[in-house]
VEXFIDREN-468029 format. One line per field, with one value per atom (N, C-alpha, C): residue number from 0; atom name; x, y, z. Coordinates in pm, whole numbers. Layout:
VEXFIDREN-468029
seq: NUM ...
atom: CA ...
c1: X ...
c2: Y ...
c3: Z ...
end
This chain:
VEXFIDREN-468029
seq: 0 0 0 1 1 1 2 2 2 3 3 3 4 4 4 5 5 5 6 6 6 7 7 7 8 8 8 9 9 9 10 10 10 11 11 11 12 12 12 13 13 13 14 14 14 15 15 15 16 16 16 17 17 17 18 18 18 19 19 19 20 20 20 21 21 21 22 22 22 23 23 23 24 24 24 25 25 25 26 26 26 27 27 27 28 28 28 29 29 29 30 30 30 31 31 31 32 32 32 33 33 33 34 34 34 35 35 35 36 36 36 37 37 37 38 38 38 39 39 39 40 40 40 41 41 41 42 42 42 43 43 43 44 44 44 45 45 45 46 46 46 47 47 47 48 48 48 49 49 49 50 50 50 51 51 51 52 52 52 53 53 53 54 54 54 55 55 55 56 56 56 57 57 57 58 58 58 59 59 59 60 60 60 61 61 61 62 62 62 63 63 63 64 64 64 65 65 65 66 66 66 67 67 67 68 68 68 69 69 69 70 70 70 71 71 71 72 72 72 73 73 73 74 74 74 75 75 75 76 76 76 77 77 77 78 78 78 79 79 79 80 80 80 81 81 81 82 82 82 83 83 83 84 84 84 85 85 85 86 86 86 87 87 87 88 88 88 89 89 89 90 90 90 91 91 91 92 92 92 93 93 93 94 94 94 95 95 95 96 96 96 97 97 97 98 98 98 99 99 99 100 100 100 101 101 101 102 102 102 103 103 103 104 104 104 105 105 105 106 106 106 107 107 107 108 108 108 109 109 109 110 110 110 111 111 111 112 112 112 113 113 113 114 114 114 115 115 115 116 116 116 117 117 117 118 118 118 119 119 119 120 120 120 121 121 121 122 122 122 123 123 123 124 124 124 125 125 125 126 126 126 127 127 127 128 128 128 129 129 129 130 130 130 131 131 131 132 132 132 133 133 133 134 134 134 135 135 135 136 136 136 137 137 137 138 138 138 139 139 139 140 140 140 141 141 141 142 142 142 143 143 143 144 144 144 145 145 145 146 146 146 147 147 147 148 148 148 149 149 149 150 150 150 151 151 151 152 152 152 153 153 153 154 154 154 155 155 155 156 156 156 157 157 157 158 158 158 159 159 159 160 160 160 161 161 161 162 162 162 163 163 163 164 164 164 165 165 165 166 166 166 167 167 167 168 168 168 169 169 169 170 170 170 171 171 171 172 172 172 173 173 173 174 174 174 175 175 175 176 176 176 177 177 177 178 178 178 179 179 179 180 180 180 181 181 181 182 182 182 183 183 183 184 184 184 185 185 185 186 186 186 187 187 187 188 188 188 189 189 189 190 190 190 191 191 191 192 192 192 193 193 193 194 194 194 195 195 195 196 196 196 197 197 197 198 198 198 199 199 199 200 200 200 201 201 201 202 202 202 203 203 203 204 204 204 205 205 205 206 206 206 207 207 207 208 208 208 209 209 209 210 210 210 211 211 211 212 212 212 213 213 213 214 214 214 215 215 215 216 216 216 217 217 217 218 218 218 219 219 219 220 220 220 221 221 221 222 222 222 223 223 223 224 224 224 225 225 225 226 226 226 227 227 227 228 228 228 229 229 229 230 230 230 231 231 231 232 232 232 233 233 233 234 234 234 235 235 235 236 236 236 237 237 237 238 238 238 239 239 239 240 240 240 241 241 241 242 242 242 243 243 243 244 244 244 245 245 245 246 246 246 247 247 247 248 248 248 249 249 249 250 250 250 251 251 251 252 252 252 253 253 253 254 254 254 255 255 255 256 256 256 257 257 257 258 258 258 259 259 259 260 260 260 261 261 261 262 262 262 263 263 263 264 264 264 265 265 265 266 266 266 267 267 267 268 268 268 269 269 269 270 270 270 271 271 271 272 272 272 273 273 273 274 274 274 275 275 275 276 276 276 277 277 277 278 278 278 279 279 279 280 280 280 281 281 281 282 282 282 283 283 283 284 284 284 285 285 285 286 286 286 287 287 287 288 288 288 289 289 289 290 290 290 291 291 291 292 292 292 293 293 293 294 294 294 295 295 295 296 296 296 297 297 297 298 298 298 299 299 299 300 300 300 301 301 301 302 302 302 303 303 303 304 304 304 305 305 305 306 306 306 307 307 307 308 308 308 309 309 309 310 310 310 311 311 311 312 312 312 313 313 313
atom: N CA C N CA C N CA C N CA C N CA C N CA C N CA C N CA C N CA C N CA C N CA C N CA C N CA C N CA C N CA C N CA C N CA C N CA C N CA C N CA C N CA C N CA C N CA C N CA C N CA C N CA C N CA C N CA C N CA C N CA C N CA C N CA C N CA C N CA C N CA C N CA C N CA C N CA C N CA C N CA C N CA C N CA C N CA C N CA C N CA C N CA C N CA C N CA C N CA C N CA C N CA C N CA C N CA C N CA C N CA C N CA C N CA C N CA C N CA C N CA C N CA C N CA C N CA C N CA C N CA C N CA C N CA C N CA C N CA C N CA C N CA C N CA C N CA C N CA C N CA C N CA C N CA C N CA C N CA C N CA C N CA C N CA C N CA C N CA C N CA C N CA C N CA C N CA C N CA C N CA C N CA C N CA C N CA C N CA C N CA C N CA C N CA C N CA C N CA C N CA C N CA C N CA C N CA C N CA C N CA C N CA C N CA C N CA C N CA C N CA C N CA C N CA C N CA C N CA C N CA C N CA C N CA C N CA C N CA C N CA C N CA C N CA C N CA C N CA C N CA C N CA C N CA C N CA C N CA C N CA C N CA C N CA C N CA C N CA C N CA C N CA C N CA C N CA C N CA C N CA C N CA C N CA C N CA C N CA C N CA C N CA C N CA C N CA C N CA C N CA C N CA C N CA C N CA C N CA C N CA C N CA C N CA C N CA C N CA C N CA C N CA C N CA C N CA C N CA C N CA C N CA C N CA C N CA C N CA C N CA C N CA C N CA C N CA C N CA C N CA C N CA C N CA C N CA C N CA C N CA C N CA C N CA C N CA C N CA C N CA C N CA C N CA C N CA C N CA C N CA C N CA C N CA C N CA C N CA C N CA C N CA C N CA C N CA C N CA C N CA C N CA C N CA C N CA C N CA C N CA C N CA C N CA C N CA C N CA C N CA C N CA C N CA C N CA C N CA C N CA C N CA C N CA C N CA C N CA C N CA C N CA C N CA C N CA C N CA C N CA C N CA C N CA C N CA C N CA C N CA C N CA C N CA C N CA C N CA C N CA C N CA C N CA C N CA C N CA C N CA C N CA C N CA C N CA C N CA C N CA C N CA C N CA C N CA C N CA C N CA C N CA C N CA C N CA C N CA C N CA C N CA C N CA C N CA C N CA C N CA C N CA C N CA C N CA C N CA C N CA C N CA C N CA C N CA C N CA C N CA C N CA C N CA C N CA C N CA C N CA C N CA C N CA C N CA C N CA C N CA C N CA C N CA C N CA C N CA C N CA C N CA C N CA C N CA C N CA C N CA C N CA C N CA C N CA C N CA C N CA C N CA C N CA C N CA C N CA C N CA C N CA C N CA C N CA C N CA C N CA C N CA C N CA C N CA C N CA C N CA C N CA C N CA C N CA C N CA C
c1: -4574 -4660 -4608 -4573 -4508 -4421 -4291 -4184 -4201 -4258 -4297 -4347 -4439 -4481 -4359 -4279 -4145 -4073 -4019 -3915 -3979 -4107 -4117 -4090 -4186 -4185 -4053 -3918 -3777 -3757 -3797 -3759 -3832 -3926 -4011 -3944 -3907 -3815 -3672 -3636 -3471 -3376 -3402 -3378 -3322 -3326 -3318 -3179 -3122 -2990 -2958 -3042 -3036 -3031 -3165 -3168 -3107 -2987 -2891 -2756 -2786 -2647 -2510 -2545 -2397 -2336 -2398 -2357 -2210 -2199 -2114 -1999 -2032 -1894 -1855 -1914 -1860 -1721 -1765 -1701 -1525 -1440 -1276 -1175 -1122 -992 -1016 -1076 -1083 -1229 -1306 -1444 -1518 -1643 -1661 -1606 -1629 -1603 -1495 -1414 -1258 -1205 -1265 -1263 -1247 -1360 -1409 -1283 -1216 -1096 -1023 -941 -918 -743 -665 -494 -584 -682 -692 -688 -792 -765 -640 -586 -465 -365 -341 -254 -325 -426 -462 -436 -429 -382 -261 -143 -1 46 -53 13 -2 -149 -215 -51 -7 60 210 195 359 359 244 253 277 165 140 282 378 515 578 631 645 678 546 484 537 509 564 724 821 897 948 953 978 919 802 702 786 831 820 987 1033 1186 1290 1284 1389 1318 1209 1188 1246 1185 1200 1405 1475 1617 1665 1583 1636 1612 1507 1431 1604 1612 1671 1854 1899 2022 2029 1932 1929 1921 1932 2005 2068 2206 2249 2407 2516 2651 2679 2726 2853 2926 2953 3062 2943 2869 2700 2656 2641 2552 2636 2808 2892 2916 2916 2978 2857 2730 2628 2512 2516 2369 2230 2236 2100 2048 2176 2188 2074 2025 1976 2034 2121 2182 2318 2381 2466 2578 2595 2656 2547 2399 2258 2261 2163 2049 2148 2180 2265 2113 2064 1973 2011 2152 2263 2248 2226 2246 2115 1993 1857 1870 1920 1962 2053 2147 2265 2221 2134 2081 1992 1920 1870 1880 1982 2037 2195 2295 2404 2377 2309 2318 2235 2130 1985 1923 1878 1754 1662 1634 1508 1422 1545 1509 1515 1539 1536 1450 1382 1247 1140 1082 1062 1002 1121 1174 1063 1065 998 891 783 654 633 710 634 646 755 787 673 592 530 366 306 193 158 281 290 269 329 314 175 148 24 -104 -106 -201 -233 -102 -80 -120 -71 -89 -262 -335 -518 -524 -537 -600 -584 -426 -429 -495 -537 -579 -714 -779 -878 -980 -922 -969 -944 -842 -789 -922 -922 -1026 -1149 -1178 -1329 -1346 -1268 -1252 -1304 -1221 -1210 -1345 -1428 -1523 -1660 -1640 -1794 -1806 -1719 -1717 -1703 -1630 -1658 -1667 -1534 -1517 -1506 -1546 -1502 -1358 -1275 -1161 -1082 -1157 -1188 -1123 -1123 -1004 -910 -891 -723 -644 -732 -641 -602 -770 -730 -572 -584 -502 -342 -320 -202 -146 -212 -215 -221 -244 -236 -84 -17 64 190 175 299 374 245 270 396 431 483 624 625 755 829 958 1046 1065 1083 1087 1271 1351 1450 1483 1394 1423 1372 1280 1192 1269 1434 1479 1545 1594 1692 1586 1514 1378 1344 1287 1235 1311 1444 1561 1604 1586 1639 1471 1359 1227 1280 1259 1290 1389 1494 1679 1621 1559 1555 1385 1329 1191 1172 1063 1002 991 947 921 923 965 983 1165 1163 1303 1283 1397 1426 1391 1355 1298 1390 1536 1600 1605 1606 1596 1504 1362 1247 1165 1054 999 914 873 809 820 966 1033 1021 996 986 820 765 549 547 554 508 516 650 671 576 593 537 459 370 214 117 179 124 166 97 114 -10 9 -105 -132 -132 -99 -279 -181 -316 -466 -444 -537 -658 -567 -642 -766 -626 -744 -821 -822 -943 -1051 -1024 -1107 -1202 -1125 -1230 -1303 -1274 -1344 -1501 -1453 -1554 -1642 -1622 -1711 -1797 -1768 -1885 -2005 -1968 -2038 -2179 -2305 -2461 -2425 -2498 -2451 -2590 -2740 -2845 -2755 -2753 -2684 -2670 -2571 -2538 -2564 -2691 -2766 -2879 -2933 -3018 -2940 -2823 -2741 -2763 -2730 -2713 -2860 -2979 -3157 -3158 -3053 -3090 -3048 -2950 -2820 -2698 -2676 -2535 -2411 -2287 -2217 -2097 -2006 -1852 -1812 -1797 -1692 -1786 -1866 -2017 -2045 -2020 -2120 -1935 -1843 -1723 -1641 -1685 -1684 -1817 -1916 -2031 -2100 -2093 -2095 -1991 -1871 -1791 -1747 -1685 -1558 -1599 -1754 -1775 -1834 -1865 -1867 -1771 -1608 -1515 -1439 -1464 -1385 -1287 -1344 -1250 -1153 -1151 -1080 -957 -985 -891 -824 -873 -759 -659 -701 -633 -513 -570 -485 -360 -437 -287 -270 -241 -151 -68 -80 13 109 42 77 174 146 300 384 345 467 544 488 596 685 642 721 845 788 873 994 982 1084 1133 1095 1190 1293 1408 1537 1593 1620 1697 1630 1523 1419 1455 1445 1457 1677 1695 1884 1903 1837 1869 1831 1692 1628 1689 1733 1709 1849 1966 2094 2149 2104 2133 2078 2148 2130 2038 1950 1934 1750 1750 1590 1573 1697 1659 1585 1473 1471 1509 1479 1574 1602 1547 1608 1684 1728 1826 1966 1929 2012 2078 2019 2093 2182 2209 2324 2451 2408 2532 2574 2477 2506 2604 2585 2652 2777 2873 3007 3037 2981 3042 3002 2904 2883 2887 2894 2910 2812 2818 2706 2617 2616 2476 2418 2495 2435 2285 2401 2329 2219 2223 2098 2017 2038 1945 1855 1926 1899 1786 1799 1737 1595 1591 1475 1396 1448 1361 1286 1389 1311 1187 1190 1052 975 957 859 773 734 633 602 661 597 523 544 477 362 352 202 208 197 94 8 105 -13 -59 -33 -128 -294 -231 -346 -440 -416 -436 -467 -422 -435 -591 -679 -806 -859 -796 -723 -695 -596 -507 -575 -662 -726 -850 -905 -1086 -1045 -905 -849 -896 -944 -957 -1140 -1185 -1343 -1411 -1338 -1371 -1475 -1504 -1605 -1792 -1736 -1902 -1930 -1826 -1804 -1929 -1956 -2119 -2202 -2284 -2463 -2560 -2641 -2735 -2845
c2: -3901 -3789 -3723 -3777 -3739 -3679 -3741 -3662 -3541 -3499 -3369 -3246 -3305 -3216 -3174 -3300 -3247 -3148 -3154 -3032 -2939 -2890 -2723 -2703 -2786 -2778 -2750 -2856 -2836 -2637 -2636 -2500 -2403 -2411 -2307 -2283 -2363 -2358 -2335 -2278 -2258 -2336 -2539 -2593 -2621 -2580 -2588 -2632 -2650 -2657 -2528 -2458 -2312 -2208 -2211 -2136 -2135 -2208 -2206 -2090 -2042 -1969 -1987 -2085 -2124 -2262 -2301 -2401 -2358 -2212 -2148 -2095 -2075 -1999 -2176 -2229 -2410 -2483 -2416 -2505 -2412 -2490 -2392 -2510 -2485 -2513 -2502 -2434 -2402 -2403 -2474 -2423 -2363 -2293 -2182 -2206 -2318 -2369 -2366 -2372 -2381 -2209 -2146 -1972 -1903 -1981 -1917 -1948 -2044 -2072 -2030 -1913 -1785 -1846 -2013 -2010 -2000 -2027 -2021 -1851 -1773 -1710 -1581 -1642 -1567 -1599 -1742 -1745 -1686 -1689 -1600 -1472 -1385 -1254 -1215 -1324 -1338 -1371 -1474 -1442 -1384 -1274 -1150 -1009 -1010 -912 -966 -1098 -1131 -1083 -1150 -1118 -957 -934 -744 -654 -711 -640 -639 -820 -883 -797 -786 -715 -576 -474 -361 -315 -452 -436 -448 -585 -572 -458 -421 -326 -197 -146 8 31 -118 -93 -34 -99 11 141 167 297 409 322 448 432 381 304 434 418 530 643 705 818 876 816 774 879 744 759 848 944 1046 1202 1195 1328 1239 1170 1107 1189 1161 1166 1032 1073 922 817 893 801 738 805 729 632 604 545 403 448 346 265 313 274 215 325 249 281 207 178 192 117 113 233 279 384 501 601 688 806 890 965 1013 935 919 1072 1106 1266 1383 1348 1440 1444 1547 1506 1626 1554 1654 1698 1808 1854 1915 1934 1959 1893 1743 1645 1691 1707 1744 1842 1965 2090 2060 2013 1996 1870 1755 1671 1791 1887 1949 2017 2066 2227 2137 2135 2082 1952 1862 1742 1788 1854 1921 1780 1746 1640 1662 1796 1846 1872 1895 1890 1741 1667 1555 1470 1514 1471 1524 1627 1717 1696 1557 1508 1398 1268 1207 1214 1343 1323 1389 1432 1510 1352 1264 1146 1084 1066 946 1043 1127 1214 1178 1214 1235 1061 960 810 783 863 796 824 958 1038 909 956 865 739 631 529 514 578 576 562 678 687 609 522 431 294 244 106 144 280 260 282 346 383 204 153 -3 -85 -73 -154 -146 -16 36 12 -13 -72 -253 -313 -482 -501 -374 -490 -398 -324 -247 -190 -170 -128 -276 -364 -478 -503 -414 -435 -550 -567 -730 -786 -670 -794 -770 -774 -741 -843 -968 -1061 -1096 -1071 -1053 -974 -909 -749 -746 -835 -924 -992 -1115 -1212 -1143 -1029 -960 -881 -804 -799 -846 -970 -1102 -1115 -1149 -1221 -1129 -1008 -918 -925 -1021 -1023 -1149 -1195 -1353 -1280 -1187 -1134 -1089 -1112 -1084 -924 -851 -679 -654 -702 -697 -755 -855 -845 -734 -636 -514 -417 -403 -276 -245 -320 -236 -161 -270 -206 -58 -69 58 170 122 234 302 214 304 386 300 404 501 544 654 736 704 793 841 738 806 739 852 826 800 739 786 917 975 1173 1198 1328 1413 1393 1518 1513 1369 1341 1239 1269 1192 1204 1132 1122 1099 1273 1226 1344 1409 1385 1428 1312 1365 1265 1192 1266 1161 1049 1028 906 806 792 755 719 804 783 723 740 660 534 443 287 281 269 245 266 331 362 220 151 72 -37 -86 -206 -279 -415 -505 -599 -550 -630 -508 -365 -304 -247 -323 -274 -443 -542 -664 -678 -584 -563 -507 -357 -273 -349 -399 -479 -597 -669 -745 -715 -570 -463 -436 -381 -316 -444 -603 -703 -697 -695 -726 -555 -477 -393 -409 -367 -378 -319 -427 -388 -341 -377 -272 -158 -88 57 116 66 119 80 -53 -31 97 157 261 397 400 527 536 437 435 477 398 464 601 645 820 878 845 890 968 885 925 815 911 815 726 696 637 706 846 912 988 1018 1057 935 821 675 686 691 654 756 854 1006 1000 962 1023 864 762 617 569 508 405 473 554 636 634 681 745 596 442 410 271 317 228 329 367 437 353 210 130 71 21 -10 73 218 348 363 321 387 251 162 27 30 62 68 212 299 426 414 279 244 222 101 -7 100 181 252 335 423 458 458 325 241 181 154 114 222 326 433 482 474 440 389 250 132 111 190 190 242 169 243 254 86 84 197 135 250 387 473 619 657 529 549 540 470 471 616 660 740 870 875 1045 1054 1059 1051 1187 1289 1351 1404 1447 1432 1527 1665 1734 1725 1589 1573 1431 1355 1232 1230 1125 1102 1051 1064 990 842 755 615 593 692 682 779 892 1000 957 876 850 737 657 543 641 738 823 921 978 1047 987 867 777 764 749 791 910 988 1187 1261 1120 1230 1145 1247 1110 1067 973 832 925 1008 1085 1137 1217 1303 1195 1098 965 954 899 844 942 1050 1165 1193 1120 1175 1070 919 807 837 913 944 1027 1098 1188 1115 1045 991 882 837 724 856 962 1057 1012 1012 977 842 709 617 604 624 685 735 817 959 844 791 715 593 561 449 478 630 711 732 781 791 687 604 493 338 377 251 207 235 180 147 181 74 -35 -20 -127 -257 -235 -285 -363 -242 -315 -345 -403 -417 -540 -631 -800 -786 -697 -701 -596 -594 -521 -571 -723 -728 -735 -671 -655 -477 -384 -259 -177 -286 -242 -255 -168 -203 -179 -287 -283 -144
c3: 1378 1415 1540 1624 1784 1725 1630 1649 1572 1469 1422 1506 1634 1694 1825 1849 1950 1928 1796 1730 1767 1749 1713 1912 1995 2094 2195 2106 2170 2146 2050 1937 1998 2082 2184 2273 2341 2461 2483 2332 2307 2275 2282 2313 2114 2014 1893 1852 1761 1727 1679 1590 1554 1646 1747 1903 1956 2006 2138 2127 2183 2166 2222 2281 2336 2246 2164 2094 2017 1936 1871 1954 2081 2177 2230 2198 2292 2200 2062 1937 1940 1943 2018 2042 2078 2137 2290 2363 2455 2466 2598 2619 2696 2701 2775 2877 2917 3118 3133 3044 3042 3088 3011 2951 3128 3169 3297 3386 3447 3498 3534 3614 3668 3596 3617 3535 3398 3318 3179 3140 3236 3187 3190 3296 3351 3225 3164 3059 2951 2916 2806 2812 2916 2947 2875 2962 2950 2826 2777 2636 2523 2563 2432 2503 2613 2626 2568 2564 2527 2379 2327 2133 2136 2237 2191 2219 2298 2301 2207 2163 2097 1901 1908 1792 1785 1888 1930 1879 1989 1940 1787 1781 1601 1500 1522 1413 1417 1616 1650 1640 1719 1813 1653 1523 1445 1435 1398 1388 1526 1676 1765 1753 1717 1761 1679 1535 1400 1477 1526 1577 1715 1780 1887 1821 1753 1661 1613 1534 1420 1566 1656 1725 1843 1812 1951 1781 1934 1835 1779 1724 1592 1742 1764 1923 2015 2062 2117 2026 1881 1850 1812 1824 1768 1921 2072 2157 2225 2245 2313 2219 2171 2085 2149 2217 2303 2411 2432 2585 2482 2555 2534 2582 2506 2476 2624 2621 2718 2716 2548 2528 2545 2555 2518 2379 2366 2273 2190 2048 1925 1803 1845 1724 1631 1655 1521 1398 1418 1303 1215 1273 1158 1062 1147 1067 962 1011 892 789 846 698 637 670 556 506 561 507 440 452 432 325 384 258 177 239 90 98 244 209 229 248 210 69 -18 -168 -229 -198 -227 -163 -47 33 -45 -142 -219 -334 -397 -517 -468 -385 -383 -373 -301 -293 -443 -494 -620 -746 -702 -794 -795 -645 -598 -618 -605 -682 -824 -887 -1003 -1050 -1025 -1039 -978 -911 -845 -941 -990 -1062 -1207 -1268 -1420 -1389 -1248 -1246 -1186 -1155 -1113 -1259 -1345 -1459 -1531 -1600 -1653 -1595 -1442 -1389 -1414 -1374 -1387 -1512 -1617 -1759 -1848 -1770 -1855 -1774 -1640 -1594 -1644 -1686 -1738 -1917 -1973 -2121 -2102 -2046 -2006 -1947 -1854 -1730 -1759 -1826 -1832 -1995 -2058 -2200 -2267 -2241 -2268 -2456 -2556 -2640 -2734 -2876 -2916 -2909 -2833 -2854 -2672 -2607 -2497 -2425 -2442 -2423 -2462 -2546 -2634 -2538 -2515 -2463 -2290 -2252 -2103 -2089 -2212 -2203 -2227 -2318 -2330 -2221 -2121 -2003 -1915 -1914 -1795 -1854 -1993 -1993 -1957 -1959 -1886 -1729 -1677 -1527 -1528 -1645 -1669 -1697 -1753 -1785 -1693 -1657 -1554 -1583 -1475 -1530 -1605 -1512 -1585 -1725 -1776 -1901 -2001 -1904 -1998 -1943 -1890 -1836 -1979 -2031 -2174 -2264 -2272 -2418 -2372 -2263 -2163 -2130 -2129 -2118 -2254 -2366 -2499 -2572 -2521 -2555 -2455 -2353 -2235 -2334 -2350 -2355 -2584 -2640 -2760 -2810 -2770 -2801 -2999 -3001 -3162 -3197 -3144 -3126 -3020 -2972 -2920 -2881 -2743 -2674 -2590 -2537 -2435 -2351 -2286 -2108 -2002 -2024 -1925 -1837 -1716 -1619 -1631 -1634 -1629 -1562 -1470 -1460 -1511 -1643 -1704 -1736 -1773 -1774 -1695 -1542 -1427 -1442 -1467 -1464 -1557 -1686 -1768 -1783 -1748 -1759 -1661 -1533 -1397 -1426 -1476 -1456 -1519 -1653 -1696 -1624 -1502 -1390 -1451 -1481 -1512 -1377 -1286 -1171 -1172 -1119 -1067 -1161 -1284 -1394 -1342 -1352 -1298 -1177 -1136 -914 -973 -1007 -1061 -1099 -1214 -1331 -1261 -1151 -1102 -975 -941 -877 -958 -1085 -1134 -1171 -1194 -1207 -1152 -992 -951 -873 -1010 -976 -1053 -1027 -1075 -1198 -1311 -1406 -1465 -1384 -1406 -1464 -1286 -1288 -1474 -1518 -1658 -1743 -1719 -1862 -1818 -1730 -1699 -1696 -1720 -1730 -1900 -1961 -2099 -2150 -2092 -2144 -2150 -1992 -1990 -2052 -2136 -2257 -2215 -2115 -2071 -2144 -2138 -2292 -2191 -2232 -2141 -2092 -2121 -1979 -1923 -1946 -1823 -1756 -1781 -1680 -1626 -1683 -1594 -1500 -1509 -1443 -1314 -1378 -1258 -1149 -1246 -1178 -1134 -1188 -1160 -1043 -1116 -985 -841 -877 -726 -636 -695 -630 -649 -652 -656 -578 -464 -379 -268 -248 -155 -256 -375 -485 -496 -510 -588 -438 -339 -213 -249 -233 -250 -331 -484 -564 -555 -452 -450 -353 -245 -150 -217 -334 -411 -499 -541 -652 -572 -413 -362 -312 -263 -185 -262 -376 -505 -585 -553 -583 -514 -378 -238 -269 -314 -275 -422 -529 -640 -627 -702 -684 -813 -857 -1024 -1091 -1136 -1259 -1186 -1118 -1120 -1122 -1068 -1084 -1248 -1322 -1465 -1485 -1481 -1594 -1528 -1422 -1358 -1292 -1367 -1362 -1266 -1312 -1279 -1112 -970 -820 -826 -887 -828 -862 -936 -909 -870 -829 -787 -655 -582 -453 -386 -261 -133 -152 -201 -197 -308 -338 -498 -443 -356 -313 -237 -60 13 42 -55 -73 -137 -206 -200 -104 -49 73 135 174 326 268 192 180 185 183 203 297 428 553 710 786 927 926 1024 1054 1101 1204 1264 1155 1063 1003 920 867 783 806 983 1026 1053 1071 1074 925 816 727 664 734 693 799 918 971 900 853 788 683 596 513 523 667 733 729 748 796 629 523 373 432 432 478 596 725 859 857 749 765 669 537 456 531 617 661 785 845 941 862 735 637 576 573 482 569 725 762 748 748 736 593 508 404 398 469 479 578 670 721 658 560 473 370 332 180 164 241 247 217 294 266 136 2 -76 -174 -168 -177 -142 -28 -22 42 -35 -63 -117 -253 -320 -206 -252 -158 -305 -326 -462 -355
end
């Protein structure tokens, strides 16, 4: 009887296991009393600025080095690397990568490659996701499991098959040197139809049985519901979708043979035998400028990509 009436009494006075608030800042590696310590916290200082350089450098030091290189001369960048522009500053080299090599048309080439992949590749993850997790057909796992099992397949063993559909279709003309050729394989990723799909799981599935009472059909509930609230999902998935566009090289060197619609990570490995080193590296800066602004754009993305499930609010 005593001890029933102690608890609530500890629990008045703050004294609770739940109440205390210092119980949770105590539990560490380090403890508050420790925290307080003028060498503790002096090394904690010293070593959030060591990582934070640290980090700086590796993340920033090639980009600003490229930035740096791409208006220094060929003899500067071969003799002193590091120096900052010991001949001055050559703004010669920008002009002539875009006018002279034409990497401006080939800078051009990629955002229209990587749009165009991006567009085809939403509609197919998210029309495949919306069949599998909310249309929920009778053979609805078959079609899971055939799409799970593509992720098992090495891609180079699907480059020949993929290259003679592309070069001699069933019907129509060929789509070598078009980009369709390029969107269409890529677009069917079972990697990003999966993310989607277990996106749209854990969406209220009330929601669309009460869309369906009002008599709204599949592409009215997947047009006016899903979309609009799988908005942390669809950024997610057209990070993936163009940074992979980015960093393709084989697939667009097969299909798009011809230089005057290829993009820059297909263009400039040939460039660099037919021009000087400045011009080069002038020409490899430019090309960081699409990756740079995407994750200027996108970093908060890239940041809430880990907390996408609790995105819904019922």
């Amino acid at each position: 009887m005593s001890t029933t009436l102690k608890l609530p009494a500890l629990r008045a006075r703050g004294r609770g296991p739940k109440e205390n608030p210092d119980l949770d800042t105590e539990r560490g590696i380090l403890s508050l009393h420790d925290r307080r310590r003028r060498p503790v916290r002096a090394g904690q200082v010293a070593s959030h600025v060591f990582l934070l350089v640290g980090l700086v450098i590796v993340g920033l030091g090639p980009l600003l080095w490229l930035a740096k290189a791409a208006i220094s001369t060929t003899q500067d960048t071969i003799q002193h690397p590091l120096a900052l522009w010991p001949s001055g500053i050559d703004w010669a080299n920008l002009e002539q990568a875009w006018v002279e090599v034409e990497v401006g048309k080939y800078f051009f080439n990629t955002i229209a490659l990587a749009a165009g992949q991006w567009v085809i590749g939403l509609v197919v993850a998210t029309s495949g996701a919306y069949v599998l997790s909310i249309l929920r057909p009778a053979y609805a796992r078959v079609l899971q499991a055939a799409v799970l099992a593509t992720l098992f397949v090495p891609s180079v063993v699907l480059l020949v098959p993929l290259f003679i559909t592309v070069a001699r279709p069933a019907f129509g003309p060929s789509l070598l040197n078009t980009y369709l050729g390029v969107w269409l394989p890529t677009a069917a990723n079972a990697f990003n139809i999966l993310v989607v799909k277990r996106f749209f799981d854990s969406l209220p599935y009330e929601v669309f049985e009460a869309a369906r009472t009002d008599g709204a059909g599949p592409f009215r509930m997947f047009w006016s519901i899903v979309l609009p609230m799988s908005r942390p999902i669809v950024g997610v998935v057209s990070v993936f979708i163009i940074i992979a566009s980015l960093k393709d090289y084989l697939w667009p060197k097969l299909v798009l043979p011809d230089a005057a619609v290829q993009p820059l990570g297909v263009r400039l490995p040939n460039i660099q035998s037919q021009t000087e080193l400045d011009v080069t590296l002038a020409a490899l800066a430019i090309s960081t400028i699409i990756p740079v602004v995407l994750f200027l754009v996108f970093q908060r993305v890239f940041l809430r990509g880990a907390g996408l499930g609790g995105a819904v609010k019922g």
